[in-house]
FIDREN-847540 format. One record per residue (C-alpha): residue number from 0; x, y, z; residue in one letter. Coordinates in steps of 0.05 Angstrom, whole numbers, always signed. Layout:
BEGIN
R; NUM; X; Y; Z; A
...
END
This chain:
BEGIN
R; 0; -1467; -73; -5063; X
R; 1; -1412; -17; -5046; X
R; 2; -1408; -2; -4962; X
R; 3; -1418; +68; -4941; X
R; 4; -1341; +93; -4929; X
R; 5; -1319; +48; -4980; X
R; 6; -1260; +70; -5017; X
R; 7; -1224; +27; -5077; X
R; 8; -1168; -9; -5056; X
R; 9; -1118; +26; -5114; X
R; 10; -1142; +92; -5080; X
R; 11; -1113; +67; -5003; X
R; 12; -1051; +35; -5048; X
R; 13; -1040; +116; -5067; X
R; 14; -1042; +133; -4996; X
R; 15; -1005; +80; -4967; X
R; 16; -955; +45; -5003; X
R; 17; -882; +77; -4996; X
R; 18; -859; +113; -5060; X
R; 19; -786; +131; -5083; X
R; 20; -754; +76; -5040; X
R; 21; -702; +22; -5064; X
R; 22; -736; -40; -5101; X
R; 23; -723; -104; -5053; X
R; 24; -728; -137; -5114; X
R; 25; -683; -101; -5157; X
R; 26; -633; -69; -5097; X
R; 27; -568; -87; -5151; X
R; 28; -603; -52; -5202; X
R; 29; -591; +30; -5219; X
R; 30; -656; +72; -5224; X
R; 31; -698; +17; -5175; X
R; 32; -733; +76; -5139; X
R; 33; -814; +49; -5135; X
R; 34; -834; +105; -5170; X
R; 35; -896; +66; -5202; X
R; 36; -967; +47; -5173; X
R; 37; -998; -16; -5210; X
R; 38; -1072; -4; -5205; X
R; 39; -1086; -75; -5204; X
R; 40; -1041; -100; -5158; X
R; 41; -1042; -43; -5115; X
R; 42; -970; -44; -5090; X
R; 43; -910; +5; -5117; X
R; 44; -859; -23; -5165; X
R; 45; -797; +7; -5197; X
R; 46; -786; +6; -5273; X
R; 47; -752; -59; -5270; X
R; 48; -815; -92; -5252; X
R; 49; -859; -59; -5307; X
R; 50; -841; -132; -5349; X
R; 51; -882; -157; -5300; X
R; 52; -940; -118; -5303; X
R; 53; -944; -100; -5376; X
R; 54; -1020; -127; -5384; X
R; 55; -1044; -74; -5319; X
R; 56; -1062; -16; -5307; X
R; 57; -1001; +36; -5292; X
R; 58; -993; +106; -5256; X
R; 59; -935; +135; -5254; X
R; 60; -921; +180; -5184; X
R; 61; -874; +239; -5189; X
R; 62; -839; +286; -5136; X
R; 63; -853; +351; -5127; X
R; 64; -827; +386; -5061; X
R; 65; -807; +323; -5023; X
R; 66; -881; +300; -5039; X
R; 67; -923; +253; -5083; X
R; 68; -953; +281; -5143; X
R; 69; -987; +245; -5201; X
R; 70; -1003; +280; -5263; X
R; 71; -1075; +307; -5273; X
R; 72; -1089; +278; -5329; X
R; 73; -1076; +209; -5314; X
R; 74; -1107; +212; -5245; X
R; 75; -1169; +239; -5279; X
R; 76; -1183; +169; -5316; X
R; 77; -1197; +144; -5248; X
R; 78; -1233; +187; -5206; X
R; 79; -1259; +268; -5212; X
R; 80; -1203; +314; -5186; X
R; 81; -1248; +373; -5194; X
R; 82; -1230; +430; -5137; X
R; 83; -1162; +399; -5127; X
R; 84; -1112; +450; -5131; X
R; 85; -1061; +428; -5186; X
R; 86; -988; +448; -5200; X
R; 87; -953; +463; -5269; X
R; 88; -896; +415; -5270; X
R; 89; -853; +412; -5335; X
R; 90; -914; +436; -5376; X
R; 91; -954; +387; -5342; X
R; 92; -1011; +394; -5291; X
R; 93; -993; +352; -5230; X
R; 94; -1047; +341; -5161; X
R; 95; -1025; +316; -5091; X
R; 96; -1038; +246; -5072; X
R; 97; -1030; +267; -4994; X
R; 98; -1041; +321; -4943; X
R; 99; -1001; +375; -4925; X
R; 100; -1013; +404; -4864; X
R; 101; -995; +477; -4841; X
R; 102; -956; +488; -4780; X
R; 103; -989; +555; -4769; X
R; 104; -1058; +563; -4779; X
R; 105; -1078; +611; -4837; X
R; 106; -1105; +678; -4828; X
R; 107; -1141; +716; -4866; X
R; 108; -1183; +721; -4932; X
R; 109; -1181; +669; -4989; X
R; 110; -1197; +601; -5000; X
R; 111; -1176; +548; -4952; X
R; 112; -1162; +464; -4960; X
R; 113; -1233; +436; -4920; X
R; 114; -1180; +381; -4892; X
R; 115; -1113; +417; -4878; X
R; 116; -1125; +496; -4873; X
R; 117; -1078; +499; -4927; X
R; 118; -1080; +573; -4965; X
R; 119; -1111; +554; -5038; X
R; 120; -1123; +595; -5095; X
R; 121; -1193; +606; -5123; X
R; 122; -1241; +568; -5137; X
R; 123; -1196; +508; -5107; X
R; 124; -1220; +480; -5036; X
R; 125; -1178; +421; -5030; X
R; 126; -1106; +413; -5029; X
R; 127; -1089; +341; -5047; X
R; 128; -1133; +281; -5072; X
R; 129; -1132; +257; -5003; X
R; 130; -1162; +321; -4979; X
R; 131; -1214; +307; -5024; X
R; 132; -1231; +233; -5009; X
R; 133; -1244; +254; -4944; X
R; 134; -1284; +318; -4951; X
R; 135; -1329; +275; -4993; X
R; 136; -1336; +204; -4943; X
R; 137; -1342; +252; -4877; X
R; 138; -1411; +290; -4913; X
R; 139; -1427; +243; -4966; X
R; 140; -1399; +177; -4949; X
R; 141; -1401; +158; -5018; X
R; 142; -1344; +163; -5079; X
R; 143; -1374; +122; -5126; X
R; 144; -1398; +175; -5156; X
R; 145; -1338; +204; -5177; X
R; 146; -1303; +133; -5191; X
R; 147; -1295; +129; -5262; X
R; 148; -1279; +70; -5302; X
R; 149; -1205; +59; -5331; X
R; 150; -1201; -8; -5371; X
R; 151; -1129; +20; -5405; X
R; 152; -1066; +59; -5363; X
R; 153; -1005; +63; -5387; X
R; 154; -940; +100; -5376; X
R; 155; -926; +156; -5419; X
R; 156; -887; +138; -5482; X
R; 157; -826; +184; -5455; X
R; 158; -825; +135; -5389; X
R; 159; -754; +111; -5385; X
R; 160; -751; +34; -5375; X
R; 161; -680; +8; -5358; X
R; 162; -658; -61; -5386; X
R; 163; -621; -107; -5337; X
R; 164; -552; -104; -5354; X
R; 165; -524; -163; -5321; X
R; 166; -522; -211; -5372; X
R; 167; -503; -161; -5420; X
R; 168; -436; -142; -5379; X
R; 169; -425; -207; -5369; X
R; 170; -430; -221; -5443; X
R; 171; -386; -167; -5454; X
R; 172; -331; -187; -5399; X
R; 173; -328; -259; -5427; X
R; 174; -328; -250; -5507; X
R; 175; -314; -181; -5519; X
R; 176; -258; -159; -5465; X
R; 177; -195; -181; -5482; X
R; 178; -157; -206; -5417; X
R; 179; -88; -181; -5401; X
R; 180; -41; -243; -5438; X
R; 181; -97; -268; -5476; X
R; 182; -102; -261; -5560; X
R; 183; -165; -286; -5596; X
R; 184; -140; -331; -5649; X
R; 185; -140; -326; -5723; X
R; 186; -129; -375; -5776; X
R; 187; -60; -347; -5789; X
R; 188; -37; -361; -5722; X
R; 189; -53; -438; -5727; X
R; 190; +9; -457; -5761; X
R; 191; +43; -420; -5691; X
R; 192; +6; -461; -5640; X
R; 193; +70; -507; -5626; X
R; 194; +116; -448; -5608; X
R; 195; +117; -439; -5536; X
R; 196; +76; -384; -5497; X
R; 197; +109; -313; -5486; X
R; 198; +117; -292; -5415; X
R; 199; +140; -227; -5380; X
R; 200; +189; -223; -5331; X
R; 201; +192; -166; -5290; X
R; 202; +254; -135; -5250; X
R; 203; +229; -101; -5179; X
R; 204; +290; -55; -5167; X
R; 205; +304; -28; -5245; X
R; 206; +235; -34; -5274; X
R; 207; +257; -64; -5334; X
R; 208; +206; -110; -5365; X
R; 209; +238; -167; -5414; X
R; 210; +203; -209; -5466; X
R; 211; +223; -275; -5473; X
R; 212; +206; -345; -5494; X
R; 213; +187; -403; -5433; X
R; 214; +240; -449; -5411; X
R; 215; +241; -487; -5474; X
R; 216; +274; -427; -5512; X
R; 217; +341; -411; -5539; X
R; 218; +351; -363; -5491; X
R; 219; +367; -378; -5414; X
R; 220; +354; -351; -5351; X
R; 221; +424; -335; -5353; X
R; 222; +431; -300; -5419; X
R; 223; +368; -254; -5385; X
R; 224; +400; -239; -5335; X
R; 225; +465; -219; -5357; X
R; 226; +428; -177; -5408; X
R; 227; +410; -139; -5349; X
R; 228; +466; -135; -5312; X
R; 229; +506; -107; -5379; X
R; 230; +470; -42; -5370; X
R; 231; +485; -31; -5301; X
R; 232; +544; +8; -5278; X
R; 233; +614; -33; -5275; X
R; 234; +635; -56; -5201; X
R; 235; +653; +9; -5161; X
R; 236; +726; +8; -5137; X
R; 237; +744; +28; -5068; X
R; 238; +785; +90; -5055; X
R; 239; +862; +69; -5039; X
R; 240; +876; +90; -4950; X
R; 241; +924; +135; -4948; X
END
């Protein structure tokens, strides 16, 4: 038996739950704004956590002037929106979810939200869906009639989903990045492995970078270094005192 005042508890999830905030779960992640009501669970999720919710029902909340809009359409498979005052958004119809109060009271002719006192156009009388909810449990204190059933909701197919990249760049870093001194190896190089490793030695003051072999090569830590010193200037003499 449904209460008089009762309302669904997706349709207080629509009202309630923050929208277009970081996901707790998913704060590392890019794109983790909860931009998603799950129907079933009644909480807000982010795309991230669509995996987890394939099997429910899914509405997808937009903005639309620093508010929360859902598209017509898919708000329709769940309850009437009929004299809710909708908005063309990227060829689509969008609705409110919540009031919008007026700072100054209108005056004048025209149609006017029964919650709000928002300005509407003809024939519209409500504002938002939550104008609506009200109006109708304040003189009818019923909405099941306007509850409709919704076995199926999904996102629309343009929805972008992200993947999570982490394993992925970290796959990427570990086998396909080749690190500064590192060579993958190849079957010709196997008859090289007993030569010893190249290393760079580096000169602060000239900038000269030399290649050479380790300590185990024909050439010496002196023969480096008097290859450096040969293309230095010779010794500067001294000026004979007068």
């Amino acid at each position: 038996m449904i209460m008089a005042g009762w309302k669904p508890t997706w349709l207080e999830a629509l009202n309630t739950q923050k929208f277009f905030i970081p996901c707790s779960y998913h704060e590392n992640s890019r794109k983790n704004e909860k931009n998603i009501c799950c129907i079933d669970c009644c909480t807000s999720i982010c795309p991230h956590c669509v995996s987890l919710h394939r099997t429910h029902r899914l509405l997808q909340v937009r903005r639309y002037v620093y508010h929360d809009v859902v598209r017509l359409e898919d708000l329709e498979k769940l309850i009437n929106c009929s004299n809710v005052q909708s908005y063309t958004i990227n060829s689509s119809k969008v609705v409110f979810l919540k009031k919008r109060p007026q700072n100054r009271q209108f005056k004048g002719s025209g149609n006017i939200c029964t919650s709000c006192d928002r300005c509407l156009q003809e024939p519209y009388i409500h504002c938002s869906l939550g104008c609506k909810v009200d109006y109708i449990l304040r003189y009818q204190n019923d909405l099941s009639p306007y509850l409709r059933p919704c076995k199926t909701l999904q996102l629309s197919p343009d929805f972008f989903i992200p993947h999570d990249s982490t394993d992925e760049e970290a796959y990427e870093t570990t086998h396909s990045t080749l690190i500064e001194g590192e060579e993958s190896m190849t079957s010709s190089d196997s008859d090289n492995l007993s030569m010893p490793p190249m290393e760079f030695v580096k000169k602060k003051r000239s900038g000269l970078y030399i290649c050479g072999r380790s300590a185990s090569s024909r050439f010496s830590h002196e023969d480096i270094m008097s290859s450096t010193m040969s293309k230095r200037k010779g010794t500067p003499r001294r000026s004979p005192l007068c």
